[in-house]
N, C-alpha and C positions, 0 to 999 in steps of 0.2 A: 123622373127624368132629370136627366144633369141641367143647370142653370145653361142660360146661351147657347142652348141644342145648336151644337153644328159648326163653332165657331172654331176653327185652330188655334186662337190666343189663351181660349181658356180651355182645350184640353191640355191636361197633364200641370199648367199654372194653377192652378185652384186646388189645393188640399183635398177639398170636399169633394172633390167633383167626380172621380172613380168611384167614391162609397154611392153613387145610387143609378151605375151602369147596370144595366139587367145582369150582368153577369157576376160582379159583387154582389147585389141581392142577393142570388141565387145561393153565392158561395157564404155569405154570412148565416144566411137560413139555416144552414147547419141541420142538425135534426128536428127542431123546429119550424116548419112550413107558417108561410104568412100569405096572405090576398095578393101582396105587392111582390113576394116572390116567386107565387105561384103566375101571377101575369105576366111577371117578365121572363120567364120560364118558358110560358107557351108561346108568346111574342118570339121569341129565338128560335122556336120549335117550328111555328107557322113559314118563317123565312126560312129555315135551311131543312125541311125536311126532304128536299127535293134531290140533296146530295145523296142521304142514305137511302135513298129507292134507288139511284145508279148504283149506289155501292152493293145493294143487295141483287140488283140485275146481272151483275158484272159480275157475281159469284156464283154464276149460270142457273136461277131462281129464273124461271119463264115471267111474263108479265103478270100474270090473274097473278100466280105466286110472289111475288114481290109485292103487290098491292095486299095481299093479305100478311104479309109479314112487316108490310111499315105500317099500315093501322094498327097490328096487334101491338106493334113493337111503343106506338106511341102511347098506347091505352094504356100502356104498362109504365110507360115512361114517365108519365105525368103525374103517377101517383105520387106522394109523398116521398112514399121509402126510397127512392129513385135520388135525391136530394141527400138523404147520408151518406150515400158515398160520394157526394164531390169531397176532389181531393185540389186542396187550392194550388201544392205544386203543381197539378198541371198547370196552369196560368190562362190556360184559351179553352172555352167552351167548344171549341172546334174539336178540339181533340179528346172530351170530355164524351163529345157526345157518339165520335164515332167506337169509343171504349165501350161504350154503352149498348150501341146496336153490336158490336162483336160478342161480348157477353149474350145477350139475347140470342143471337142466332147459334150459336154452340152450345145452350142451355135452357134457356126459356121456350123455346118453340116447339123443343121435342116434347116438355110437357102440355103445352097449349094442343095439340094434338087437330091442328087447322080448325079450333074454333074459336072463334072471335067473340072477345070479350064484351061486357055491357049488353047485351043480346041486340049486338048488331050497330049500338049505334060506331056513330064516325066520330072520334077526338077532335079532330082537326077537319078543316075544310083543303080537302089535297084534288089539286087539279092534275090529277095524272096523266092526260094527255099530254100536257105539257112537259113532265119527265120523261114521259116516254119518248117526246119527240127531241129531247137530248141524248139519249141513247141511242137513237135513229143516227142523229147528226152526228156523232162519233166517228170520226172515220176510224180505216185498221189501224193496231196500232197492237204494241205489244205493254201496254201500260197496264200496270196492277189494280188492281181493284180499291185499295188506298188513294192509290195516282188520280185516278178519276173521280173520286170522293172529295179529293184538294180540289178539281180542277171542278166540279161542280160547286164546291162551296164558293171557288172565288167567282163562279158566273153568279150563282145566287146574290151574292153580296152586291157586286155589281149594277145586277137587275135590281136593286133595292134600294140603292144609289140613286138610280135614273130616274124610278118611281117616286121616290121623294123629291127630288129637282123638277120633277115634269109639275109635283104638286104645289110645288113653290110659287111657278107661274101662272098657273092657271087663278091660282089664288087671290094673286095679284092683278088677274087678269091681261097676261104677258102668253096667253097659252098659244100664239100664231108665232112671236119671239123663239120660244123653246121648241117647236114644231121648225120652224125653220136654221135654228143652230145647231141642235141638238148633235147635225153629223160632227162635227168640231170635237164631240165626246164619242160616239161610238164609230163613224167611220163606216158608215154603213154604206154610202153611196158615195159619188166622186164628188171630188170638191166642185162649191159652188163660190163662185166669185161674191167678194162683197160688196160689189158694185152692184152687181143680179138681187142680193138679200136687201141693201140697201131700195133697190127701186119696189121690189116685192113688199116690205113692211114699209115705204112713204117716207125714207127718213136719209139720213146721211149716212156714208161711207164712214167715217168717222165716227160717230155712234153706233155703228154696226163693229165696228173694232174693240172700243169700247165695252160693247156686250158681249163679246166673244170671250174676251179678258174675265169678264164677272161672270159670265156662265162656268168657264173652267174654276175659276176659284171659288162659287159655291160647289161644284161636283166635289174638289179638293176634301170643303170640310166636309161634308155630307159623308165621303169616303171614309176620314178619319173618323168622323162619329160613329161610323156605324162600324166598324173595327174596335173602336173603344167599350161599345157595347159587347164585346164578346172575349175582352182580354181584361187585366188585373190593373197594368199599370202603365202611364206615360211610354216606356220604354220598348214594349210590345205591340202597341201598334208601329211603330217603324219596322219590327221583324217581321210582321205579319203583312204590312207592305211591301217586304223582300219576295214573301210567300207568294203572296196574290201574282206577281210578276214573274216567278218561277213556275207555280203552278198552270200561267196560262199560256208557256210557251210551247 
């Protein structure tokens, strides 16, 4: 993992600091596989596998069938061989990956013949209700099957965000803090006055202000880090922050 996970100062300042993004691993790997690029590998796979079961629902695969064609698809995906074709002009594993399941689903699945590889086991730990209940949440829409594969990635990312901020706190044992600000970052309920958070957490109005400040600017870098993990260089996560904000309108 990169020096000072998480900070905005030293992504993209530091030379070093893209050479050991899972996603460089990945791409230096080359056709040599290694422990460190096979964990950062399935690390990226564990978080975003939830876009390609949209994307493969979205191309009218019923549920059971979708769940068999993204276990199979990762079974397959994880091996080795799967790794010589990265192609470092693409730049973003995002795009890497969804090449990857189209290749499968147009070629690999007609030979797999709906039997699943390993004799059964599961790759990954996929909580498929959870995808599925994106797919539920979708309203109509006349969006492509790409469209929702972006727009699922940028919720994943997201969610991956939050998760690692909720972990920040708790850590620190701040986990009533983060429970009580949190809407500040997602907006899920109506605003709460910081006079109400103030008297809730025992403290001042003014240090309730204070932490609102420092809660958005860890989400900030946490965001950047975690976009830095799946692009090449400094320059890409800003496009991919254009992305995230396009794809979730």
């Amino acid at each position: 993992m990169p020096p000072a996970q998480g900070t905005q100062t030293n992504i993209g300042e530091n030379p070093d600091w893209f050479s050991t993004t899972h996603w460089s691993v990945i791409v230096r790997a080359g056709e040599q596989t290694s422990p460190q690029s096979s964990e950062a590998l399935s690390t990226l796979c564990e978080t975003y596998w939830r876009p390609l079961y949209v994307y493969t629902r979205s191309r009218g695969y019923n549920d059971e069938e979708a769940k068999d064609l993204t276990q199979d698809f990762f079974a397959r995906f994880l091996e080795k061989d799967y790794l010589k074709s990265v192609d470092r002009e693409r730049g973003r594993f995002r795009s890497f990956l969804l090449a990857s399941l189209k290749h499968f689903l147009a070629n690999e699945w007609d030979k797999s013949q709906r039997k699943k590889r390993g004799g059964g086991q599961t790759p990954l730990s996929l909580d498929y209700a959870s995808a599925e209940g994106w797919v539920q949440l979708e309203p109509t829409h006349d969006l492509t099957p790409e469209k929702l594969y972006e727009r699922g990635w940028a919720l994943a990312l997201l969610e991956r965000v939050l998760v690692r901020l909720k972990q920040d706190y708790y850590s620190s044992d701040k986990g009533r803090w983060f429970e009580s600000l949190k809407f500040v970052l997602t907006g899920d309920k109506e605003k709460i006055s910081y006079a109400q958070i103030a008297q809730d957490l025992n403290t001042s109005e003014g240090a309730i202000k204070v932490a609102v400040h420092r809660i958005r600017k860890k989400y900030r870098e946490h965001l950047r880090d975690e976009i830095a993990q799946t692009v090449e260089t400094a320059e890409d996560i800003e496009d991919e922050m254009r992305f995230l904000l396009s794809a979730l309108e």
